[in-house]
C-alpha positions in Angstrom: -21.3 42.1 -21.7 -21.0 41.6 -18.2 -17.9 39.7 -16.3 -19.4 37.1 -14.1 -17.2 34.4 -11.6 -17.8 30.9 -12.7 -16.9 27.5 -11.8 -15.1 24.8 -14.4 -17.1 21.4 -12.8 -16.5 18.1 -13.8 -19.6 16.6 -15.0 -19.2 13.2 -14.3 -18.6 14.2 -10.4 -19.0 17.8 -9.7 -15.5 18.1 -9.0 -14.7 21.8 -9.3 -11.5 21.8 -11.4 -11.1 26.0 -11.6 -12.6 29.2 -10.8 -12.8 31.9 -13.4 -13.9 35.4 -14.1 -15.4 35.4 -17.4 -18.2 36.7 -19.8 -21.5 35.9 -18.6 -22.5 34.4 -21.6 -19.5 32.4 -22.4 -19.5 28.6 -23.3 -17.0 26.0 -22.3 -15.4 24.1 -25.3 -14.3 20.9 -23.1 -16.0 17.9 -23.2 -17.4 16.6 -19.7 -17.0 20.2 -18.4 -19.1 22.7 -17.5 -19.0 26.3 -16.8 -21.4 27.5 -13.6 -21.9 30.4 -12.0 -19.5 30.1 -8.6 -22.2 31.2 -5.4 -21.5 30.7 -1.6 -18.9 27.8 -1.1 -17.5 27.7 -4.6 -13.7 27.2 -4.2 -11.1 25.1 -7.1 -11.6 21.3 -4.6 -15.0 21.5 -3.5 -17.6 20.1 -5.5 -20.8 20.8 -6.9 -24.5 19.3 -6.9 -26.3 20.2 -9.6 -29.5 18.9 -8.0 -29.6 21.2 -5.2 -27.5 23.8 -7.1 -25.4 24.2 -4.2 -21.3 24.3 -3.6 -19.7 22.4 -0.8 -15.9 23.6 0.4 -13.2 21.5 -0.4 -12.3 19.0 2.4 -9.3 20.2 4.3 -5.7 18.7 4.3 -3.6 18.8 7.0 -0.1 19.0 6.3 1.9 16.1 7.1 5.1 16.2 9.6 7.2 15.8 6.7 5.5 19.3 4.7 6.0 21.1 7.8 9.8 20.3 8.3 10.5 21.0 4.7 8.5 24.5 5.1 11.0 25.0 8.2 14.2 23.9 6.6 13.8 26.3 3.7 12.7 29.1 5.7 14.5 29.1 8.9 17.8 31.2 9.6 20.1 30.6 12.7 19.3 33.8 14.2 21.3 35.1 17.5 18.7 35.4 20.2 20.9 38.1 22.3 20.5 40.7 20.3 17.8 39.4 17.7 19.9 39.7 14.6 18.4 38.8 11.0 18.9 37.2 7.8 17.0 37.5 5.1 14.2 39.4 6.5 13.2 36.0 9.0 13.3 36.4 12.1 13.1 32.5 13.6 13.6 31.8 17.6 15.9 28.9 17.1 18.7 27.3 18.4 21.5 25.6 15.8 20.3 21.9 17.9 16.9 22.8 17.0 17.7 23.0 13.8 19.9 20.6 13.2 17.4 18.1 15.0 14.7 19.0 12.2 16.7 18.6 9.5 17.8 15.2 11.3 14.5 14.4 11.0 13.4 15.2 7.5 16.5 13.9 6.6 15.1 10.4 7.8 11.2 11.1 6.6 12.7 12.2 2.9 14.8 8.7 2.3 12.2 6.3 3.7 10.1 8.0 1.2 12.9 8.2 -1.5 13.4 3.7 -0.5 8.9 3.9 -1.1 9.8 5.6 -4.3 7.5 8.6 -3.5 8.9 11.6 -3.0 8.4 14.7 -5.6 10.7 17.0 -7.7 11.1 19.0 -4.7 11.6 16.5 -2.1 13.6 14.9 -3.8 16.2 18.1 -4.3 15.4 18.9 -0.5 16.8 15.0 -0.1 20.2 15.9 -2.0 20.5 19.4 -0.2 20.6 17.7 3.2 22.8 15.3 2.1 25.6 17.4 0.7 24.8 19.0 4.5 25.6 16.1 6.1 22.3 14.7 7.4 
């Protein structure tokens, strides 16, 4: 028995749903499904084309402005830049404006898209955080 990477694809578009390291000769129970062994360009996104028996990458995502601030607002520390202090093991080069102007700003991105009714579980907490801040 030997352990083999394979691909979960979607058979009605190639879609590759997961990547797994399993028993070579294992089967896939799900309907619509198949197991295939992953090769070059095999990633959980991409797709599959079983006519050429090739993997293409999936497409890639920028983030958006709003991704980015939230990734800063959770992350970043007021840090003194005199004598490089730290919290919590980050070490950000930031004033308090800069700051404050970020969180100004996903403050605004977060409840147009609250008003659009999109915003996610953690968005949506991100949304109530800065407001109990004050933004």
């Amino acid at each position: 028995m030997a352990i083999v990477r394979k691909a979960i694809v979607r058979d009605s578009d190639g879609y590759v749903i997961n990547v797994c390291d399993c028993d070579e000769n294992m089967g896939w129970p799900n309907e619509g499904e198949t197991l295939i062994v992953a090769k070059e360009g095999c990633e959980i996104g991409g797709t599959y084309n079983k006519d050429t028996e090739t993997f293409s990458r999936a497409p890639v995502v920028e983030t958006t402005r709003m991704q980015e601030l939230m990734i800063h607002c959770k992350t970043t520390k007021k840090v003194d830049r005199d004598n490089g202090n730290q919290e919590d093991g980050y070490l950000v080069d930031k004033t308090a404006d800069e700051i404050k102007a970020e969180k100004t700003e996903l403050a605004a991105l977060l409840k147009t898209a609250h008003e659009d009714g999109d915003l996610s579980y953690e968005e949506l907490n991100m949304r109530v955080r800065l407001n109990i801040e004050g933004y």
